[in-house]
C-alpha positions in Angstrom: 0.0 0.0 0.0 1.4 3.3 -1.0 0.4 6.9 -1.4 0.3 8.4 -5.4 -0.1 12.5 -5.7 -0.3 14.7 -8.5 -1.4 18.4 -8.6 -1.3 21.2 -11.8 -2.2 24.2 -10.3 -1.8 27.6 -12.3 -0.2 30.5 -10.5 -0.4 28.5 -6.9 -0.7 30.6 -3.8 0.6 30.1 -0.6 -2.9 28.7 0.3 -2.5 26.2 -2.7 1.1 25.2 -1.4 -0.1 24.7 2.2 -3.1 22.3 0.7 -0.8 20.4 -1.7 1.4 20.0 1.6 -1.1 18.5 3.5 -1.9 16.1 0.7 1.8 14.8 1.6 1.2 14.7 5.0 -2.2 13.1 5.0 -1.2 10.4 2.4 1.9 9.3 4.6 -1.1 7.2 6.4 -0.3 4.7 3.2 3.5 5.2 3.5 5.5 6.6 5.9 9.2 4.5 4.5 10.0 6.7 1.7 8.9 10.5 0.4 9.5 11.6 -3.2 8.7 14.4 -5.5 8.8 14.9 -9.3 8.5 18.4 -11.4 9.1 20.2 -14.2 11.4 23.5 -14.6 14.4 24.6 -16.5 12.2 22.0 -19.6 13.0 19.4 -17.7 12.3 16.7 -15.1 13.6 17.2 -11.6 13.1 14.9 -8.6 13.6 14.5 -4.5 13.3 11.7 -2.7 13.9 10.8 1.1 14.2 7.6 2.7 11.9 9.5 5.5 8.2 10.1 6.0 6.8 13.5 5.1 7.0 15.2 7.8 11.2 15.0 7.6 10.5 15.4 3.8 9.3 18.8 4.3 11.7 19.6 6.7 14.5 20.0 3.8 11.9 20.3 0.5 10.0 23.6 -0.1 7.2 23.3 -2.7 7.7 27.1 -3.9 11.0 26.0 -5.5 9.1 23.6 -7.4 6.8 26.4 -9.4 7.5 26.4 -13.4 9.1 29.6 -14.9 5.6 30.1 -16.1 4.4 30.5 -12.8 2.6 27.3 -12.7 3.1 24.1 -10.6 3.3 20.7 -12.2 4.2 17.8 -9.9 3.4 14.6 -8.9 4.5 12.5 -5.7 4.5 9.7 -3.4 4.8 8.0 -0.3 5.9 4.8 0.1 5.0 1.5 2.1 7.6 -0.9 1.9 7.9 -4.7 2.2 11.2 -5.5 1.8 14.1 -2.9 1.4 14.8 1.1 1.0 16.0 1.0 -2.5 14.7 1.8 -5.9 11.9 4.4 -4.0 9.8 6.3 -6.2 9.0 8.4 -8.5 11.2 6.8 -11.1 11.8 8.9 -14.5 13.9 9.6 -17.5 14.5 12.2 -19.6 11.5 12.6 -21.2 8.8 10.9 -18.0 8.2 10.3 -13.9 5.8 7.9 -13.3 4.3 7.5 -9.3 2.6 3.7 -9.0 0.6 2.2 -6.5 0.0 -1.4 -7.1 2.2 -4.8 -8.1 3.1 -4.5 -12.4 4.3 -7.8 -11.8 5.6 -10.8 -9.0 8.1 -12.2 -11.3 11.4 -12.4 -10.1 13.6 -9.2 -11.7 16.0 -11.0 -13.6 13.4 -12.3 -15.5 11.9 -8.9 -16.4 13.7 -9.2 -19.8 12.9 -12.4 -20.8 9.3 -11.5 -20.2 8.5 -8.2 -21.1 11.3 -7.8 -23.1 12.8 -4.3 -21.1 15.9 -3.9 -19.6 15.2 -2.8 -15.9 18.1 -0.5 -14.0 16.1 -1.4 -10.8 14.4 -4.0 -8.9 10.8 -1.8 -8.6 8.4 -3.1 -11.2 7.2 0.2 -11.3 10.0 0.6 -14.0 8.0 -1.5 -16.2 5.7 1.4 -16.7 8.4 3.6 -17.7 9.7 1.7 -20.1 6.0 0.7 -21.7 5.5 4.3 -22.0 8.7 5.1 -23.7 8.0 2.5 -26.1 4.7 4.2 -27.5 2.7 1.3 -25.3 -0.5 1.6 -23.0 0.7 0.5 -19.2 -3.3 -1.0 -18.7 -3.3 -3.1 -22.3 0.2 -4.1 -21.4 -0.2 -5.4 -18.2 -4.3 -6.4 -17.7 -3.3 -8.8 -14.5 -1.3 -5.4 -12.7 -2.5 -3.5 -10.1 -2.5 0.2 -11.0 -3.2 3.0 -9.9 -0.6 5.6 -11.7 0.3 9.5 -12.4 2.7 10.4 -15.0 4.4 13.7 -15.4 5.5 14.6 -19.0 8.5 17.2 -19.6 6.4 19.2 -22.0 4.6 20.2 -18.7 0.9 17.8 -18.7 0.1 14.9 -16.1 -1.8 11.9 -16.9 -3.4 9.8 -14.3 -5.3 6.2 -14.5 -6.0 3.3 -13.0 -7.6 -0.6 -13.3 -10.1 -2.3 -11.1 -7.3 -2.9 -8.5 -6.5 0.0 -7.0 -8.2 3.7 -6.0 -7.6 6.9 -7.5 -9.3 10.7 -6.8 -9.1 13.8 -8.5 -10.2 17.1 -7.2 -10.8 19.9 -9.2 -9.8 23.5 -8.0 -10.5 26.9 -9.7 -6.7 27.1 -10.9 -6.1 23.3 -11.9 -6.2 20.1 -9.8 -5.0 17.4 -7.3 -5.3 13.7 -7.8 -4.9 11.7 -4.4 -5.0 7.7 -3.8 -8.0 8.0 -1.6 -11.2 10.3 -0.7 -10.4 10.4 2.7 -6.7 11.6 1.8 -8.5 14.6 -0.2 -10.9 15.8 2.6 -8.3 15.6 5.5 -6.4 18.1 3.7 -8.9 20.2 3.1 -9.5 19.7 -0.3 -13.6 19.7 -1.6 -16.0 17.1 -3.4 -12.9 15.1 -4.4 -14.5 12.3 -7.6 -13.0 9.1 -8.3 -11.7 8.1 -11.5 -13.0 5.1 -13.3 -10.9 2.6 -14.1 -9.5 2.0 -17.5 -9.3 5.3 -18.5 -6.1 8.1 -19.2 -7.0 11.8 -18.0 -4.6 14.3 -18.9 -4.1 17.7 -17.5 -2.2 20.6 -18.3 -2.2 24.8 -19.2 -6.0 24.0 -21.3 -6.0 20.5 -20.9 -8.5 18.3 -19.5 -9.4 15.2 -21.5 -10.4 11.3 -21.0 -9.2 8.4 -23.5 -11.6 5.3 -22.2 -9.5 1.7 -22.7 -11.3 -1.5 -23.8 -10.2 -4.4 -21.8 -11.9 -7.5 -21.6 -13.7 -9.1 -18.4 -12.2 -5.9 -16.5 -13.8 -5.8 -13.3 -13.9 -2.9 -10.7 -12.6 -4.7 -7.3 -12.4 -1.2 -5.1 -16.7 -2.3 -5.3 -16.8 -5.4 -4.7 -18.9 -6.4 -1.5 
């Protein structure tokens, strides 16, 4: 179980900083081994991450440094729950990507990544298996239809796009200046945030300066398990 955050927000104020904040701290409840952050400035792809929960990510990570040249804020982040080691924490980019995951890509053992999916991982996170589907020109949820996914990408050309399957939660919030995707409700509303909406599964949403748009996936005998009673 881990935390995924993403926020565009145009011209943020200090009020929008303090909210995206408390996003951080409230979705530490999910994760509370590993902090990161991911942006875009200088045209290109920056990221922190701490081996430490948010509250000592925050005590060395100010979000106004974070704020575009065009005086807007793209970003995504997470917190992580681990069940094995410190290494490999997210996000994980490249030039041209950062990708936040909550969910399993896939169980097999990493030196078999290649064999089977035919990428060449630098780390032992599966979550790299997403970045390397998206670099080559491929859909994450067609690729991988027995994952667990909920995911928020970050592009360098300054958008987000967030998604998941039937496997794991995903909210977005809209504000008057842009928007903030959490992993929960709950995660929205403790931070103050109002009439946060989950997205349905199977389906990319992309956000940016005058973007908002869906691109609905067919996959076969997908199922919504976050409603199943």
């Amino acid at each position: 179980m881990c935390a995924v955050i993403g926020a565009y927000i145009e011209e943020p104020s200090a009020s929008d900083l303090d909210t995206l904040t408390k996003v951080f701290y409230e979705s530490s409840i999910r994760g509370l081994h590993a902090t990161g952050a991911s942006w875009v400035k200088e045209n290109r792809i920056h990221t922190f991450i701490s081996a430490n929960p948010a509250g000592k990510f925050f005590e060395v990570f100010d979000l106004k440094n974070t704020i575009n040249e065009d005086g807007n804020l793209y970003l995504i982040g997470h917190c992580r729950y681990s069940t094995s080691d410190l290494d490999y924490n997210q996000p994980l980019w490249n030039d041209h990507v950062a990708i936040v995951h909550n969910g399993v890509v896939s169980q097999e053992m990493p030196e078999n990544w290649e064999r089977l999916y035919g990428y060449k991982c630098k780390t032992r996170n599966d979550s790299e298996l997403i970045v390397h589907t998206l670099q080559a020109n491929k859909s994450p949820l067609i690729e991988f239809p027995d994952a667990s996914m909920a995911v928020v990408e970050l592009y360098k050309e300054k958008k987000l796009r967030f998604y998941r399957n039937g496997k794991r939660p995903i909210y977005f919030t809209s504000l008057t200046n842009g928007g903030i995707i959490t992993s929960t409700k709950d995660i929205a509303v403790r931070a103050g945030l109002h009439d946060p909406i989950e997205i349905g599964m199977n389906a990319y949403t992309t956000m940016g300066k005058g973007i908002f748009q869906k691109q609905f996936v067919e996959i076969d005998n997908a199922k919504d398990l976050q409603h199943v009673r």
